[in-house]
C-alpha positions as CSV (number, residue, x, y, z in Angstrom):
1,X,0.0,0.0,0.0
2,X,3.1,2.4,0.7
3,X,4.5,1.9,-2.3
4,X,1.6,2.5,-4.2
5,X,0.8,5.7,-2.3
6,X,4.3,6.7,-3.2
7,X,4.2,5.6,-7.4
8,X,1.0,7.3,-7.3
9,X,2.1,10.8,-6.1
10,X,5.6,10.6,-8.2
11,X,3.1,10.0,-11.1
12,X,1.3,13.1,-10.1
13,X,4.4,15.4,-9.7
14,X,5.4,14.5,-13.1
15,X,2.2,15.1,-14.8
16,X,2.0,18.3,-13.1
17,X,5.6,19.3,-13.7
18,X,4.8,18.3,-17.7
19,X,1.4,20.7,-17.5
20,X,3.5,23.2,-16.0
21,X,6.4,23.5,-18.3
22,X,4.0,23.4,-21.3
23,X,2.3,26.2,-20.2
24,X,5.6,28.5,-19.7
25,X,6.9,27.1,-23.0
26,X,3.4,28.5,-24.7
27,X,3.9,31.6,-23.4
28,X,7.4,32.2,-25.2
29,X,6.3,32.2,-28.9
30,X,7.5,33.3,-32.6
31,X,5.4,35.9,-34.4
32,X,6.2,37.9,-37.6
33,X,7.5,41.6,-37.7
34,X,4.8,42.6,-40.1
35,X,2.0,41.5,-38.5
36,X,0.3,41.0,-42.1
37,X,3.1,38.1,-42.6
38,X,3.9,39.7,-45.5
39,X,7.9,40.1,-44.3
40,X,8.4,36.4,-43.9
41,X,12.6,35.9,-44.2
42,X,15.4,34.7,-42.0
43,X,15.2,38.0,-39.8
44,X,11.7,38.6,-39.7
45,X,10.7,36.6,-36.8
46,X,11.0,38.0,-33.3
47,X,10.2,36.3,-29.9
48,X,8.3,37.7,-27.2
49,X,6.1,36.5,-24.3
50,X,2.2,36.0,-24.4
51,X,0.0,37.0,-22.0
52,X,-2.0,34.7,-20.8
53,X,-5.2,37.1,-21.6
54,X,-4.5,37.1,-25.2
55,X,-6.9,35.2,-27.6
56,X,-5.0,35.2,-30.7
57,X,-1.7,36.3,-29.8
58,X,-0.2,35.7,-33.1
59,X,-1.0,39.4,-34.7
60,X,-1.3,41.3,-31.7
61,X,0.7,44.6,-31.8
62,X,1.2,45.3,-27.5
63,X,5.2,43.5,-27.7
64,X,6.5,42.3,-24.9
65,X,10.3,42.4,-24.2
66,X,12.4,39.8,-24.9
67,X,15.3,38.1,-23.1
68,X,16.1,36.7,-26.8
69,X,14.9,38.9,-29.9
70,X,13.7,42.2,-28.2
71,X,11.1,43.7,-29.7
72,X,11.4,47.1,-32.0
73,X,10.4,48.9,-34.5
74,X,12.9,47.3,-37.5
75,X,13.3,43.7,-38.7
76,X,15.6,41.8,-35.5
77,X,19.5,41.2,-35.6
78,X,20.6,38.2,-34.1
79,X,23.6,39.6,-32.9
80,X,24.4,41.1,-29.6
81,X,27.1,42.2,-26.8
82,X,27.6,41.7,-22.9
83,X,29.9,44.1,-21.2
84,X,30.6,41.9,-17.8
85,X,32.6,42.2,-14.7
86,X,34.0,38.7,-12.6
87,X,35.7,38.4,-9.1
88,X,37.1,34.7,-9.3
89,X,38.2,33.0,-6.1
90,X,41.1,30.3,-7.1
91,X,41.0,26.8,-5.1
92,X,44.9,26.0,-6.4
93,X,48.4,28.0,-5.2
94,X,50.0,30.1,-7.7
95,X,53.2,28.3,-7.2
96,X,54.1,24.4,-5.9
97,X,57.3,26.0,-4.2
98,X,58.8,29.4,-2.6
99,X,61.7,30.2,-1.0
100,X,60.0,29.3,2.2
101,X,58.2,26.0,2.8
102,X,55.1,25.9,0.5
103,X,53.5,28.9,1.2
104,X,52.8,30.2,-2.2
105,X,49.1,31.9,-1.9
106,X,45.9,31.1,-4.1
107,X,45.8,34.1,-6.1
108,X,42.1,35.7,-6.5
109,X,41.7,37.4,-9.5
110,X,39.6,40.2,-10.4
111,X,38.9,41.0,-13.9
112,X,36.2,42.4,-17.3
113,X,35.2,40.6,-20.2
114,X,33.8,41.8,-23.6
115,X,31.7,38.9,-25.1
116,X,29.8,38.9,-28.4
117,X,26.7,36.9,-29.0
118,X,25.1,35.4,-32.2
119,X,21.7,33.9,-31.8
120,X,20.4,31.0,-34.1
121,X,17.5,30.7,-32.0
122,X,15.3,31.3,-29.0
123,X,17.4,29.1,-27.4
124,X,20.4,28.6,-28.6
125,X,23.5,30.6,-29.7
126,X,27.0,31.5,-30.0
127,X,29.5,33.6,-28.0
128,X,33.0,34.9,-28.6
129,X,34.8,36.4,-25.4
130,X,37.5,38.4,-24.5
131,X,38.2,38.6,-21.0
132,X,40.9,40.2,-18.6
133,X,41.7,39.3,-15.6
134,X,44.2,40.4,-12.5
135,X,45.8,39.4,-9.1
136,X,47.9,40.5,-6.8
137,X,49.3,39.0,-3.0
138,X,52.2,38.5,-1.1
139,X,53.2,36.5,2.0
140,X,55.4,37.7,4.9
141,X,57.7,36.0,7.3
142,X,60.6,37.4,9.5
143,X,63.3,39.2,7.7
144,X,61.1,38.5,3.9
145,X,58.7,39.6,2.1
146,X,57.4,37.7,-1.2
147,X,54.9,39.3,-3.5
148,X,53.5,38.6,-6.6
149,X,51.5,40.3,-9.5
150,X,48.9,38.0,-11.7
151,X,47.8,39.3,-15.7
152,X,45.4,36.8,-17.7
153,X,44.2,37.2,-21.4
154,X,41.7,34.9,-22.5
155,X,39.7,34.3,-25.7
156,X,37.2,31.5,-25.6
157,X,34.3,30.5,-27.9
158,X,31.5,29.0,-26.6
159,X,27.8,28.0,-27.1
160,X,24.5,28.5,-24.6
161,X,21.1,27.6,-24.1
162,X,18.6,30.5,-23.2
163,X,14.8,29.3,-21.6
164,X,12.1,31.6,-20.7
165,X,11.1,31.9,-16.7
166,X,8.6,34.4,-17.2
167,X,7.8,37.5,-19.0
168,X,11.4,39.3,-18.7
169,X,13.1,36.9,-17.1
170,X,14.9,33.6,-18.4
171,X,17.8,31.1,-17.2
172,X,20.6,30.1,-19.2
173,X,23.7,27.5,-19.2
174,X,26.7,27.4,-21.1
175,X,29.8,26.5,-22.0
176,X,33.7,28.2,-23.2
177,X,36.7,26.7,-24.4
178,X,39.7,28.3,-25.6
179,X,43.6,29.7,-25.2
180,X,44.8,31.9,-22.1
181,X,48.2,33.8,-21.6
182,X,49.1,34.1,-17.9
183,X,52.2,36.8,-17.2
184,X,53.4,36.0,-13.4
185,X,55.4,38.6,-11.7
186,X,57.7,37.7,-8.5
187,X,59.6,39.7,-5.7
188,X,61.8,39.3,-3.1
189,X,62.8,41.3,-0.4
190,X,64.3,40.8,2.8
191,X,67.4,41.6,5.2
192,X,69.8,39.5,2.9
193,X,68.9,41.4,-0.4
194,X,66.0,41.1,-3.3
195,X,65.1,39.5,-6.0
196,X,62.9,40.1,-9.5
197,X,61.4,37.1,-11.8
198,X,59.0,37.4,-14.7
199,X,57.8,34.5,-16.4
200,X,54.6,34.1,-19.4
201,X,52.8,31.0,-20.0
202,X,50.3,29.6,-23.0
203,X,47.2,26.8,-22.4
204,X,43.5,26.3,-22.5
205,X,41.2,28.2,-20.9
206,X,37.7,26.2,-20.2
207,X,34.5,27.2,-18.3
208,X,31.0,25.8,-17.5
209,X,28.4,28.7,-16.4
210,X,25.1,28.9,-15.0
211,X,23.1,32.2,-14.9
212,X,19.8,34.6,-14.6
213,X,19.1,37.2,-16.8
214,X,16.6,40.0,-16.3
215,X,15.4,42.6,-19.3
216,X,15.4,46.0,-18.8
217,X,13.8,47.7,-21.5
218,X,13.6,46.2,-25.1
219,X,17.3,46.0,-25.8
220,X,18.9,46.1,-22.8
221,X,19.4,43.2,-19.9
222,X,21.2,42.5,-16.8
223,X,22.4,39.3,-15.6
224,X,24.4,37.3,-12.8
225,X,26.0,34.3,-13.1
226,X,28.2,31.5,-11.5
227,X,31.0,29.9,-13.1
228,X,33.9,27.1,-12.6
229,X,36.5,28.4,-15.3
230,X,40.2,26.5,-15.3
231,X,43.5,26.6,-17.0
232,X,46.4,24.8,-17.7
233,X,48.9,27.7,-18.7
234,X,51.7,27.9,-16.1
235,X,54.7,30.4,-15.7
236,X,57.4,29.3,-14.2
237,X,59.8,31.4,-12.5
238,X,63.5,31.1,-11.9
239,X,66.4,32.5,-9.7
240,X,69.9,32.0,-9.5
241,X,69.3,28.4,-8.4
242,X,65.7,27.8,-8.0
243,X,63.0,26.8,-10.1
244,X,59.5,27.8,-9.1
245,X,56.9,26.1,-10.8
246,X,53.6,27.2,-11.4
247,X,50.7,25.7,-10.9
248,X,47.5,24.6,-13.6
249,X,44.7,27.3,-12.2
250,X,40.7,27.0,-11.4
251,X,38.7,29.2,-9.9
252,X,35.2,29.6,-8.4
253,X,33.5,32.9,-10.2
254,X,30.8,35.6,-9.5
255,X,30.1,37.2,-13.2
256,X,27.8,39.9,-14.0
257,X,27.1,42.8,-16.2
258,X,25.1,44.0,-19.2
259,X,23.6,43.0,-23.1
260,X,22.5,44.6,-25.2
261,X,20.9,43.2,-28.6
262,X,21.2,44.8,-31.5
């Protein structure tokens, strides 16, 4: 008897889970620029949200923004921008060993990103991203000081899916993969003299992100995001007889900013 009592009420979750997501997906719908349908083309398509009032929502003229092809008054581009802003927290140490022990600090890094977006679809599309980020920290002990100066360049490609939450709000995922220059800088200072080493290394850069996104007006949005980004470049820096070797980075980040679709 349990365990029909339980089947039966999964059975009901998901049937009511179904109902539900077909309704939000009816609200997000297609309808033509010219509302005769006389502009029918690649571009003349934009997506908007119904309202649940509407009768025959597919030539009604009262737009409502969109997250993914706002509406205006001309035929839709598919392409937009996001100007964004990231503080990432790293989980690895810049360096496996210093001149004391192995001390070497996890390097947070702070940093902006330009990213340009081409969208295929009301759910899907492409991004290209530029993105700068930068760190600085030292560590202390009697007598030394050890500090050190942190300058990423990335460029990552990278596709997302976009769904609708509501009216002007929708959730997105996605994913980057790409090449990352990392430019350590290291001093040394102390009562027995000082030291300077520079190194530069090339690898991957990859991240997985997770995010909300909020419209504004009809071609402007916010949004806020998390994301787990890595890479595997790796200065390594040298003295007159030590080799410091760097380490492969990841790091835990808080992304947001602005689009804007054209």
């Amino acid at each position: 008897m349990l365990i029909k009592g339980i089947t039966s009420g999964v059975a009901g979750l998901l049937v009511a889970a179904i109902a539900i997501g077909e309704i939000t997906e009816a609200r997000q719908i297609i309808v033509p620029v010219d509302s005769t349908g006389a502009d029918v083309n690649h571009n003349g398509y934009r997506t908007r949200f119904m309202d649940p009032e509407e009768s025959d929502p597919l030539y009604d003229t009262q737009w409502r923004t969109s997250t993914y092809h706002p509406a205006n008054e001309a035929i839709v581009s598919p392409w937009g921008m996001e100007i964004g802003a990231s503080y990432n927290y790293a989980t690895s140490k810049i360096l496996k060993n210093v001149d004391f022990g192995n001390d070497a600090p996890k390097m947070d890094t702070w940093g902006v990103d330009l990213t340009g977006v081409y969208r295929l679809d009301r759910h899907h599309s492409f991004n290209m991203r530029f993105e700068y980020n930068r760190g600085m920290d030292e560590i202390s002990a009697p007598n030394q000081r050890e500090e050190f100066r942190l300058n990423v360049f990335t460029l990552m490609p990278g596709y997302r899916y976009t769904q609708a939450i509501s009216y002007s709000t929708s959730c997105y995922v996605g994913v980057n993969v790409g090449v990352t220059c990392a430019a350590l800088r290291y001093r040394d200072s102390g009562a027995y003299g000082s030291g300077l080493a520079h190194d530069s290394g090339w690898g991957v850069a990859y991240s997985a992100e997770m995010g909300l996104r909020y419209a504004l007006t009809d071609h402007v949005d916010m949004y806020v995001a998390y994301r787990f980004m890595g890479s595997t470049a790796r200065p390594d820096l040298w003295d007159s007889q030590t080799e410091y070797r760097g380490n492969t980075q990841r790091y835990h980040t808080i992304r947001c900013g602005i689009g804007v679709a054209f």
